[in-house]
C-alpha positions as CSV (number, residue, x, y, z in Angstrom):
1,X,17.3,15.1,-46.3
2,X,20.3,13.7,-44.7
3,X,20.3,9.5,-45.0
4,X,22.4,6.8,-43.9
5,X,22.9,2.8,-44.2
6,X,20.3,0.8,-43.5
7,X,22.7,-1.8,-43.3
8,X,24.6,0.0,-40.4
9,X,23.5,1.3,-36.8
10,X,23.1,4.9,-36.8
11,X,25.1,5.6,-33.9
12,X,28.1,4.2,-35.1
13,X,31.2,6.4,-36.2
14,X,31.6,4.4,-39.7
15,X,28.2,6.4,-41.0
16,X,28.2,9.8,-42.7
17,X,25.3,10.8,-41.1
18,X,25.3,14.1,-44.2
19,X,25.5,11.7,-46.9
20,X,22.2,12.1,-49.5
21,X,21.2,8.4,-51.3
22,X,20.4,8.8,-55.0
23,X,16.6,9.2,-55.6
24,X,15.3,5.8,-56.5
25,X,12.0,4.5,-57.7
26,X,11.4,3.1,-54.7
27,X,11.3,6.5,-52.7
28,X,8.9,8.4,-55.0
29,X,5.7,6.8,-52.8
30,X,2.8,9.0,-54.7
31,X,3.3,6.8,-57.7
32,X,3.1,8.1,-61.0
33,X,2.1,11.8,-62.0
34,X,-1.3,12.8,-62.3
35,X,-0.7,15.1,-64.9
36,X,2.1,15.4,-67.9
37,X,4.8,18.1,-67.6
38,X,6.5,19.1,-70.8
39,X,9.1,22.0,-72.2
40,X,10.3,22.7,-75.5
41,X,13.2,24.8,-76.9
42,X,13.9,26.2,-80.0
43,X,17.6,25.6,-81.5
44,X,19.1,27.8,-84.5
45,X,19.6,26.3,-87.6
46,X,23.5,25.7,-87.9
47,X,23.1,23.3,-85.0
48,X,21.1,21.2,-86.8
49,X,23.6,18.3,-88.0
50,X,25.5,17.9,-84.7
51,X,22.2,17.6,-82.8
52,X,20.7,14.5,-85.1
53,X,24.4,13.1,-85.1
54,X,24.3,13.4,-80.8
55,X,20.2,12.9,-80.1
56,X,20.9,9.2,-79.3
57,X,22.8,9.6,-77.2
58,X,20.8,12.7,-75.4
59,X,17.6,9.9,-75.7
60,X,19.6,6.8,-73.6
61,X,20.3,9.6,-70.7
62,X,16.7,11.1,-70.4
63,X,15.3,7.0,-70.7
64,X,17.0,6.3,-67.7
65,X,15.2,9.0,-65.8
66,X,11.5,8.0,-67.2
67,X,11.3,11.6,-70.1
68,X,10.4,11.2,-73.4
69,X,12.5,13.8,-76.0
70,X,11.2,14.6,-79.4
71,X,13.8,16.6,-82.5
72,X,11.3,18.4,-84.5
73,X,14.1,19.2,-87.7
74,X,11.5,21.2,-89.3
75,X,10.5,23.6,-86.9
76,X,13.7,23.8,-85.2
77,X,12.9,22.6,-81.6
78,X,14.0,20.3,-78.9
79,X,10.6,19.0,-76.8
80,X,10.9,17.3,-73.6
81,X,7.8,15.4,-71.2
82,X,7.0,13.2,-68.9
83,X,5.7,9.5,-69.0
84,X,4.3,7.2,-66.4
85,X,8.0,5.4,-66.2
86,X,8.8,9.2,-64.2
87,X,9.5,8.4,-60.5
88,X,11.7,11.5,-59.9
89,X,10.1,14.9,-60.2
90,X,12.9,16.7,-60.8
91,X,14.3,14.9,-63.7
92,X,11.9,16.8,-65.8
93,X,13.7,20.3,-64.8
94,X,17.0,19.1,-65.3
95,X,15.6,18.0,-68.8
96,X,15.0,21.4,-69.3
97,X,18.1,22.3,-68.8
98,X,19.3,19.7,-70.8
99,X,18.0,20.9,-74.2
100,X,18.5,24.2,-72.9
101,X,22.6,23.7,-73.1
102,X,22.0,22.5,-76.1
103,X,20.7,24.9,-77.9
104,X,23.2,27.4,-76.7
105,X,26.4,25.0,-78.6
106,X,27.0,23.0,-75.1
107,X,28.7,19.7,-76.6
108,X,26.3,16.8,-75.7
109,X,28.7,14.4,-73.6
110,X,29.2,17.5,-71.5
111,X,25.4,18.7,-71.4
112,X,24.2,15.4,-70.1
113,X,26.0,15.9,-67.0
114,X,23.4,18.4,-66.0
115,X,21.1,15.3,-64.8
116,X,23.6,14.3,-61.9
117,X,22.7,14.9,-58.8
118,X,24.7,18.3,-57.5
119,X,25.4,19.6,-61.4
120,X,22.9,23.0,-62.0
121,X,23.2,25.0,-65.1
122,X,23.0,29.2,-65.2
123,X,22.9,30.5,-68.7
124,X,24.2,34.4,-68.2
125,X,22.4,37.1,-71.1
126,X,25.7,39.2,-71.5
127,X,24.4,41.4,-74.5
128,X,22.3,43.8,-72.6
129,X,25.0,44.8,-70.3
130,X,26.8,47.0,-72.8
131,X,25.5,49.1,-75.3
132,X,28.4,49.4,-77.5
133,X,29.2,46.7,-80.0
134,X,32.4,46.9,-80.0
135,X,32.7,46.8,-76.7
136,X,31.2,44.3,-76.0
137,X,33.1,42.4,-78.3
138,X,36.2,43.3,-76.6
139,X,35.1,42.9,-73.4
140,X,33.4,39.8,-73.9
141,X,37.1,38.5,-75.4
142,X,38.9,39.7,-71.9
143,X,36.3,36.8,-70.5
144,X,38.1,34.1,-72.8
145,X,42.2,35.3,-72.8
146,X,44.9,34.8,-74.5
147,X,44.4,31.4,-76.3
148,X,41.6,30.7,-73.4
149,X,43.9,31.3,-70.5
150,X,41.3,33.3,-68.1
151,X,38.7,31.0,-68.9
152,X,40.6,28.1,-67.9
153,X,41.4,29.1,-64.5
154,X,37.8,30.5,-63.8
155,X,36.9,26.5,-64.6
156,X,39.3,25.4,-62.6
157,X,39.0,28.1,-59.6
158,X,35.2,27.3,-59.9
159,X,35.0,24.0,-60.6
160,X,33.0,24.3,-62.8
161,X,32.4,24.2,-66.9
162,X,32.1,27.5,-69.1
163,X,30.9,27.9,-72.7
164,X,31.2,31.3,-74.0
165,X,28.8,31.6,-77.2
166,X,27.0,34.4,-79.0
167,X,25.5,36.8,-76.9
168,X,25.6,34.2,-73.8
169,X,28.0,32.7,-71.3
170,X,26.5,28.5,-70.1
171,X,28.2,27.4,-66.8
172,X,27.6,24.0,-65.3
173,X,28.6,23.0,-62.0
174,X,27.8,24.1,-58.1
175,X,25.8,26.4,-56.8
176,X,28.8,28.2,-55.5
177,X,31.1,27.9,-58.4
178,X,27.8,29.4,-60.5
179,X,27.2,32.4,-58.2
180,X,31.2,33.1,-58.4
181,X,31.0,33.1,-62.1
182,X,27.8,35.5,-62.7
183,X,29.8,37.7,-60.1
184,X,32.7,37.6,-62.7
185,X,30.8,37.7,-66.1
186,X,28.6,40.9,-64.8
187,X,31.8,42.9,-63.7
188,X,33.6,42.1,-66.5
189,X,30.8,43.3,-68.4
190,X,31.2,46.4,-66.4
191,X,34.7,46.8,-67.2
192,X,36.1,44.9,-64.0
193,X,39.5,43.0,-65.8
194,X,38.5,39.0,-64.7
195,X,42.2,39.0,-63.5
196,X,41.2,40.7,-60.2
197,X,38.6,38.7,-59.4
198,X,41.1,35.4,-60.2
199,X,43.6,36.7,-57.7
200,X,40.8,37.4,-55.0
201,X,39.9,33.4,-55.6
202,X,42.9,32.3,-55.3
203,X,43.5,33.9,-51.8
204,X,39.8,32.7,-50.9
205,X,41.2,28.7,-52.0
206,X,44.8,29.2,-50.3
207,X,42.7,30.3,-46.9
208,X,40.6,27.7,-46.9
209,X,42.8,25.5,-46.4
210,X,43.3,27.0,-42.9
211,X,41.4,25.8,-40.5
212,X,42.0,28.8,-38.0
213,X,41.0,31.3,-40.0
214,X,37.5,29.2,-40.7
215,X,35.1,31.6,-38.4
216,X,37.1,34.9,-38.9
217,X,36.9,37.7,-42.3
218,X,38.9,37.1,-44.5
219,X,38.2,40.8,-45.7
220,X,42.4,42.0,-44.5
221,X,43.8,39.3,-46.7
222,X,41.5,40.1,-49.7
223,X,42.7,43.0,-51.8
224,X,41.0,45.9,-52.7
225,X,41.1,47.1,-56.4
226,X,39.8,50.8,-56.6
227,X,38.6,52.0,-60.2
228,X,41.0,55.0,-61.7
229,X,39.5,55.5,-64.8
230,X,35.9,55.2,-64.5
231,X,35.1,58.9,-63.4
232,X,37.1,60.8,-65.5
233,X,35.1,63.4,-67.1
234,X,35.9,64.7,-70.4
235,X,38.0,67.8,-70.9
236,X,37.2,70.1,-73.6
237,X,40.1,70.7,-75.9
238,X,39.9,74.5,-75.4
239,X,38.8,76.2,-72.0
240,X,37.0,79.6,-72.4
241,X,37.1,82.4,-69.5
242,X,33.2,83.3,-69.1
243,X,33.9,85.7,-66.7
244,X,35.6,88.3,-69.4
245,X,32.6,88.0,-71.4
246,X,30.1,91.0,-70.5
247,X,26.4,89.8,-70.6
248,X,24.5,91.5,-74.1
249,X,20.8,90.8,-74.8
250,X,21.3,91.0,-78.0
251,X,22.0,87.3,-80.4
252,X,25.4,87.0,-81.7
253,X,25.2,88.0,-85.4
254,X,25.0,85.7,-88.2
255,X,28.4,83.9,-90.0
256,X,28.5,85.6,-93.5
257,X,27.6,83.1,-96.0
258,X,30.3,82.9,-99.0
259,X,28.7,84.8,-101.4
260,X,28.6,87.9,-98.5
261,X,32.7,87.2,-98.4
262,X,32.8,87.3,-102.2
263,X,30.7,90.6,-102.6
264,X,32.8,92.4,-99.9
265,X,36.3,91.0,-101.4
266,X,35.3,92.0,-104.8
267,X,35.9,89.0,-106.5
268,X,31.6,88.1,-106.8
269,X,31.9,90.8,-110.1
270,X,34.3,89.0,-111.7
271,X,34.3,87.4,-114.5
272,X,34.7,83.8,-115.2
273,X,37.8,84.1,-117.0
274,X,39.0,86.9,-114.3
275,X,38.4,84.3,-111.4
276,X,39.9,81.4,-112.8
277,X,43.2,83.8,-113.4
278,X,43.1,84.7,-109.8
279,X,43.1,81.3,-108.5
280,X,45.6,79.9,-110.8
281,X,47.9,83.4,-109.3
282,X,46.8,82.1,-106.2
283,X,47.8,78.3,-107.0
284,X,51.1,79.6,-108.3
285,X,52.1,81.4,-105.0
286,X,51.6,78.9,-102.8
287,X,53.3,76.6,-104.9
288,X,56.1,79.3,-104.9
289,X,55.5,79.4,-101.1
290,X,56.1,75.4,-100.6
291,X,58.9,75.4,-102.9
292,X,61.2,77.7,-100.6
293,X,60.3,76.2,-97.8
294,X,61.4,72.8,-99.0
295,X,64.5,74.4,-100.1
296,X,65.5,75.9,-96.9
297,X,64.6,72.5,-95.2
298,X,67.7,71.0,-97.7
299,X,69.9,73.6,-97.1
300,X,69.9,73.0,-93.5
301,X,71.5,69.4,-94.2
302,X,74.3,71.5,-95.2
303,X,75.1,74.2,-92.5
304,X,78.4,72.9,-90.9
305,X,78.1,72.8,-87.2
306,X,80.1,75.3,-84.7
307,X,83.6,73.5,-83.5
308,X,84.1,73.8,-80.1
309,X,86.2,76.5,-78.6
310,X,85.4,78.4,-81.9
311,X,85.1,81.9,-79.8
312,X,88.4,81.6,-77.8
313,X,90.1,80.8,-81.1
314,X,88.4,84.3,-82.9
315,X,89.6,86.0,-80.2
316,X,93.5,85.0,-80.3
317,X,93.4,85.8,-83.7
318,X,91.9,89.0,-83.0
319,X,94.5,89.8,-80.5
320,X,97.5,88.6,-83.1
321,X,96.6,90.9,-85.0
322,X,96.4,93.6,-83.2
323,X,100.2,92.9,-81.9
324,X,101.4,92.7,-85.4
């Protein structure tokens, strides 16, 4: 709800009549809970250290708020409830965002943010958009950049603050800025390059800043990237006529096994000693085979080339002799 000054009259200009007061003890007029609201999160194993090094500091933040926090080392979890100091009932869902972040490698000085007013959290589940390992490795990377470049102007573009971990993307900031990047995180997942979408937010930030354009699309300035290589279909390597085939009833018959191709060819009534001769003939000519082709590749190093004018010339000396 919008508030204002006490201090001040509310008609006067000096006022910003939109402006929302931090929530204060003295607004929550119900008193303390009736009942105790808790949440608790499980955290993997290798972040262990850095989240007993950093718990003091995640404690001092939630005591200011009224919640209690509990580290359980041994079964891995991050707890979170209530106490009777609560006089905000929302502190306890941004607590659960809290321990949320992190679990999913936020750094602690920038997870605490979360309890600000204005600062909401959307953790994005990027694995089950692709199927493909590896490409969802590669398209995951296109989110990052070049030594981070893309995600860097995303923050910036956003304003907002992206951590791209494991099989999850964690964004903190505005509503708006969160809604922007889920847009960009799901098409990139669909094989949408991020670069598009950076361009179209940079048009959206440069006309903005006009005010004429403020009730008016902006869908003629906006570009409009069209997909070339999504609905290619596959082309078979070789292309077969089915209209000169004539329709038979009958199966096509059965690829003769090798023994069938060595009873026809004669060579199955050999002898041992008979087919190892026959293979090492066979050996020896294609060796034979190989050996003048290489030679003939050699001897083309050699062939002088034709000089120019080389027919005109034949054909003077033909006619000298004639004369003489």
């Amino acid at each position: 709800m919008p508030s204002h000054d006490k201090d001040k009259p509310w008609d006067t200009d000096d006022v910003d009549k939109w402006k929302v007061d931090a929530f204060a003890p003295a607004d929550n007029k119900g008193g303390t809970f009736a009942e105790e609201s808790n949440f608790v999160t499980l955290f993997p194993k290798y972040r262990e250290v850095y989240l007993k090094e950093a718990w003091p500091l995640v404690t001092k933040s939630l005591e200011q708020r009224g919640i209690a926090c509990t580290l359980d080392l041994v079964e891995g979890s991050m707890t979170v409830k209530t106490t009777r100091k609560t006089f905000d009932p929302a502190a306890i869902l941004n607590a659960r965002d809290l321990i949320r972040l992190l679990a999913r490698s936020v750094p602690a000085p920038q997870a605490v943010k979360i309890l600000e007013d204005g600062v909401s959290c959307d953790i994005i589940k990027i694995r089950s958009l692709v199927r493909n390992k590896e490409r969802f490795v590669k398209r995951r990377q296109r989110i990052l950049g070049p030594n981070g470049s893309t995600l860097k102007c995303l923050e910036l573009l956003t304003q907002t603050y992206m951590l791209v971990h494991g099989n999850t993307v964690s964004v903190m900031g505005p509503y708006k800025g969160l809604k922007e990047v889920r847009r960009v995180v799901e098409d990139c997942m669909a094989n949408f390059h991020p670069i598009y979408a950076i361009k179209e937010l940079m048009l959206k930030r440069e006309l903005a800043k006009d005010p004429n354009l403020a009730g008016e699309s902006w869908d003629r300035f906006l570009p409009n990237f069209k997909r070339r290589n999504m609905n290619r279909h596959r082309k078979p390597f070789k292309v077969y006529e089915k209209s000169k085939k004539t329709y038979t009833p009958f199966p096509p018959p059965p690829e003769k096994s090798k023994v069938d191709k060595q009873i026809e060819s004669g060579e199955y009534f050999l002898s041992k000693q008979a087919k190892e001769r026959s293979a090492l003939a066979e050996r020896m000519e294609r060796q034979r085979e190989k050996k003048e082709e290489k030679r003939k590749e050699r001897e083309k190093d050699f062939v002088p080339p034709e000089e120019q004018g080389g027919a005109r010339k034949k054909r003077r000396m033909e006619s000298f002799a004639e004369e003489y």
